[in-house]
Backbone bond lengths (Angstrom), bond angles and torsions (degrees), N, CA, C in turn:
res aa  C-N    CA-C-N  psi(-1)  N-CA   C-N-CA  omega(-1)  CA-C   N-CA-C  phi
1 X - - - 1.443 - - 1.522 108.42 -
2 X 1.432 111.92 117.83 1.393 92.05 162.46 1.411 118.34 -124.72
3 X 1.567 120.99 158.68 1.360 124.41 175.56 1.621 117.31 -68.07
4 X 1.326 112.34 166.82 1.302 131.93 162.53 1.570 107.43 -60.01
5 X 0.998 120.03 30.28 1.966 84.32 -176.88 1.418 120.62 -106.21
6 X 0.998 139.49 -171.94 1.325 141.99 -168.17 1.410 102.64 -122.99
7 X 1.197 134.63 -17.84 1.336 147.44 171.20 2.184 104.10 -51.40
8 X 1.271 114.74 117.04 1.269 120.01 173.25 1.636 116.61 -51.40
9 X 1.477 108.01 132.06 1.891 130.15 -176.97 2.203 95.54 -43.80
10 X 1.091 97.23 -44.60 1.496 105.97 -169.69 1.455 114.99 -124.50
11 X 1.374 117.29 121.01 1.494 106.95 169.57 1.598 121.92 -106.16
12 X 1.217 129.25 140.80 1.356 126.07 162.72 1.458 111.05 -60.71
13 X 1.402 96.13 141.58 1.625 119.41 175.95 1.610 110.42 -59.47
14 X 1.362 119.80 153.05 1.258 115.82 -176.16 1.660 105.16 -88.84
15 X 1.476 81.12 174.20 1.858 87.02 -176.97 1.765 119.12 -105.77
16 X 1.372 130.67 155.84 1.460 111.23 -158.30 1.782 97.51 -54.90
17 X 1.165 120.42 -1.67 1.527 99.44 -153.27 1.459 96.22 -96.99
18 X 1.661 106.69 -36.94 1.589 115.80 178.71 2.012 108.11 -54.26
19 X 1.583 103.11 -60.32 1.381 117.12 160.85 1.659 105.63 -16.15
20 X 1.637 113.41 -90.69 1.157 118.08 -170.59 1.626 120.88 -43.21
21 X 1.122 125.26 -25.86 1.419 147.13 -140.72 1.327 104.09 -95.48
22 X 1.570 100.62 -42.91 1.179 119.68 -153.01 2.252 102.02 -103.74
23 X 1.330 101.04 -18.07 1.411 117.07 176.87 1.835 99.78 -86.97
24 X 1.660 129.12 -37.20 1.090 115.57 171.21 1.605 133.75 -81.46
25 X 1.770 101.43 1.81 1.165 111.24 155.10 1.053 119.84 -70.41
26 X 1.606 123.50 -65.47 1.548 127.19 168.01 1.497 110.81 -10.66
27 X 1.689 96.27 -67.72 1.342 93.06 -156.37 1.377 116.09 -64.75
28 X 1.069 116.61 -29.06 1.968 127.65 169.82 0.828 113.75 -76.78
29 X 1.525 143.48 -30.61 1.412 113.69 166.20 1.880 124.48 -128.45
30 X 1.269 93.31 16.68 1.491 122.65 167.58 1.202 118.55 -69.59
31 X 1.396 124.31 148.83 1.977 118.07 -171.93 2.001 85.82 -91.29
32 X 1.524 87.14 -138.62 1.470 92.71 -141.56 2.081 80.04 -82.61
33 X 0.800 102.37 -46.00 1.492 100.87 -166.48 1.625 117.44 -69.34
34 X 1.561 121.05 -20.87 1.066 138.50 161.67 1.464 109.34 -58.53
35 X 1.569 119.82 -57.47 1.231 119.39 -176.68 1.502 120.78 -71.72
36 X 1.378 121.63 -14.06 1.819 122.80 -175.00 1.665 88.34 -98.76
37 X 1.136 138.69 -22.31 1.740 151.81 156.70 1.457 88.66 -27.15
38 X 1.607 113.71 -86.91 1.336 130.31 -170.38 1.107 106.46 -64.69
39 X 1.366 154.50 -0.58 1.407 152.63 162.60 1.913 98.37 -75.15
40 X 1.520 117.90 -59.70 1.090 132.13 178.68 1.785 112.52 -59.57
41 X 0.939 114.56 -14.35 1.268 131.05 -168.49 1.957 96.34 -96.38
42 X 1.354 112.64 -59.02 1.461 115.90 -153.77 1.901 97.82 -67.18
43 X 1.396 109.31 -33.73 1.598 140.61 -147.58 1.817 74.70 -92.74
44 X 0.771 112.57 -81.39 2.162 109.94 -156.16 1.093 88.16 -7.88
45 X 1.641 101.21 173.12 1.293 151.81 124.07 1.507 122.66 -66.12
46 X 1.518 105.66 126.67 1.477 101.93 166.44 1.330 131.99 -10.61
47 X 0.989 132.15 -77.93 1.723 156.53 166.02 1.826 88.97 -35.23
48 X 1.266 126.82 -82.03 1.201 126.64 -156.43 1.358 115.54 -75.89
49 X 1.417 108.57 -39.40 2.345 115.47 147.44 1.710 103.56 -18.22
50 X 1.625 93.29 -68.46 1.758 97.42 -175.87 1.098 115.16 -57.72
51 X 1.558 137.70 -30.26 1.462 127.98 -167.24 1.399 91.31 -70.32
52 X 1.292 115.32 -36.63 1.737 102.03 -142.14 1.469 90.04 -93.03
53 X 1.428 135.97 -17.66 1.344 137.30 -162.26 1.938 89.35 -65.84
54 X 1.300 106.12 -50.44 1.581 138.95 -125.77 1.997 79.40 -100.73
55 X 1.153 122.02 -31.63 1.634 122.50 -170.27 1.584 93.46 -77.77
56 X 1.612 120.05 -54.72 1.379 123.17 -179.76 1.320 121.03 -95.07
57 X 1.278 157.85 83.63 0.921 173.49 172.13 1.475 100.71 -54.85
58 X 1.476 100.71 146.02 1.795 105.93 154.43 1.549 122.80 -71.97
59 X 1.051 119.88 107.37 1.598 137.35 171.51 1.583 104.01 -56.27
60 X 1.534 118.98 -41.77 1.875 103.41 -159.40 1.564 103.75 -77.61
């Protein structure tokens, strides 16, 4: 089955800078659980970066 979306089959991985960029948004305009997300996010390990990248996905 596939959906309607316009969103690409495969995405490229982000880059440390997108990563970082994208963790000091969290933390600024993220509530409380968004922002300790991006704490857990900045802190991983490779391997565990990916779980958590890969657990929360971008929804928009």
């Amino acid at each position: 089955m596939t959906l309607n979306c316009p969103c690409p089959t495969a995405t490229q991985p982000m880059t440390p800078t997108e990563t970082y960029q994208l963790t000091v948004r969290m933390e600024t305009y993220g509530g409380k659980f968004i922002s300790s997300l991006a704490v857990a996010i900045r802190y991983a390990d490779p391997i565990n970066k990916n779980k958590l990248l890969a657990a929360f996905p971008d929804r928009s």
